[in-house]
C-alpha positions in Angstrom: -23.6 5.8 8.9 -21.2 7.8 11.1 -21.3 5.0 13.8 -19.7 2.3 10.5 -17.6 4.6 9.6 -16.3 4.7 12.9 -16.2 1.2 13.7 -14.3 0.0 10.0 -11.9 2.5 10.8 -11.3 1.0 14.2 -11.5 -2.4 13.2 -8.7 -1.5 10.4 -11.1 -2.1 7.5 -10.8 0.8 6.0 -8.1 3.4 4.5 -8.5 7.1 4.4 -8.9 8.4 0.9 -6.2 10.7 1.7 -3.4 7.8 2.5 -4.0 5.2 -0.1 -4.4 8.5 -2.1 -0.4 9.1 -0.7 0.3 5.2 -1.1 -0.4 5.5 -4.7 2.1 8.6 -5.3 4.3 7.3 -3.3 4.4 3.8 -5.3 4.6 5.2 -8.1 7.4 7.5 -7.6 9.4 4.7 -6.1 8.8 2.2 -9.2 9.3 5.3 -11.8 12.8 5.9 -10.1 13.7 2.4 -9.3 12.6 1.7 -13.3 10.2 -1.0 -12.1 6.5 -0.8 -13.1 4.2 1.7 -11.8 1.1 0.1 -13.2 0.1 -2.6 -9.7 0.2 0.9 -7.6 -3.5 1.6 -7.7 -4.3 -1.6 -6.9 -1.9 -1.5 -3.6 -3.2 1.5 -2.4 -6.6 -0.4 -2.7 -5.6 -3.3 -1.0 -3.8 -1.4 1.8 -4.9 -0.5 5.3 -3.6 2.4 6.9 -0.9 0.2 8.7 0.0 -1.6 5.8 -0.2 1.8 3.3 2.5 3.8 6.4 4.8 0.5 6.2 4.5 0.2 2.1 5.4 4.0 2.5 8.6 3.6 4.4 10.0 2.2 1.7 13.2 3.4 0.6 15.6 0.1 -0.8 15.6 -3.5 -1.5 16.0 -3.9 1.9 13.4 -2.3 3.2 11.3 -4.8 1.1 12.5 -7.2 2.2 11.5 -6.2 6.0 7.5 -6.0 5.2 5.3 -7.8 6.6 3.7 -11.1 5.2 0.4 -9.4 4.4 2.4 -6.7 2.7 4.0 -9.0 0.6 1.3 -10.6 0.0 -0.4 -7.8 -1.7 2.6 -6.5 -3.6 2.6 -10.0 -5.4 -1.3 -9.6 -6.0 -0.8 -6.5 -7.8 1.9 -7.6 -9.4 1.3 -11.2 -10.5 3.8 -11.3 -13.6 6.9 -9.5 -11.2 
C-alpha cells in the first residue's frame, strides 16, 4: 500500500488531503469575495493535482485566470458548466 501511495504521488495522481483541503478554502473565499459562486469549489479541489491545486491557488484577479493552464481551465468549466 505504502509503495502506491508513493508511486500516485510521483506520477501526479494524487492530491494531499491537506491541499485540495486548502484549494477548497481558498476557492471559496475567492468566489465569496469576488460575488461569484462558491458551489463548483469542492469539485475543483477534487479534480486538482497538487500542481494544478498550487496554480488554481495563486489566484488573485481576472488576470491571473486568464494565465492558467489549459487543464486548469478545463476543470474550472467542468465544475462550473452553467458559468
Amino acid at each position: 500500500m505504502k509503495k502506491m501511495l508513493i508511486a500516485m504521488s510521483v506520477l501526479g495522481l494524487a492530491v494531499s488531503p491537506t491541499l485540495a483541503g486548502d484549494l477548497e478554502e481558498y476557492c471559496v473565499g475567492y468566489t465569496t469575495e469576488s460575488g461569484g459562486d462558491p458551489s463548483g469549489c469542492s469539485c475543483l479541489a477534487d479534480a486538482a493535482d497538487d500542481a494544478m491545486a498550487e496554480e488554481l491557488m495563486g489566484v488573485e484577479s481576472e488576470a491571473d485566470m486568464e494565465m492558467l493552464s489549459d487543464a486548469s481551465k478545463e476543470a474550472i468549466a467542468a465544475c462550473w458548466p452553467d458559468a
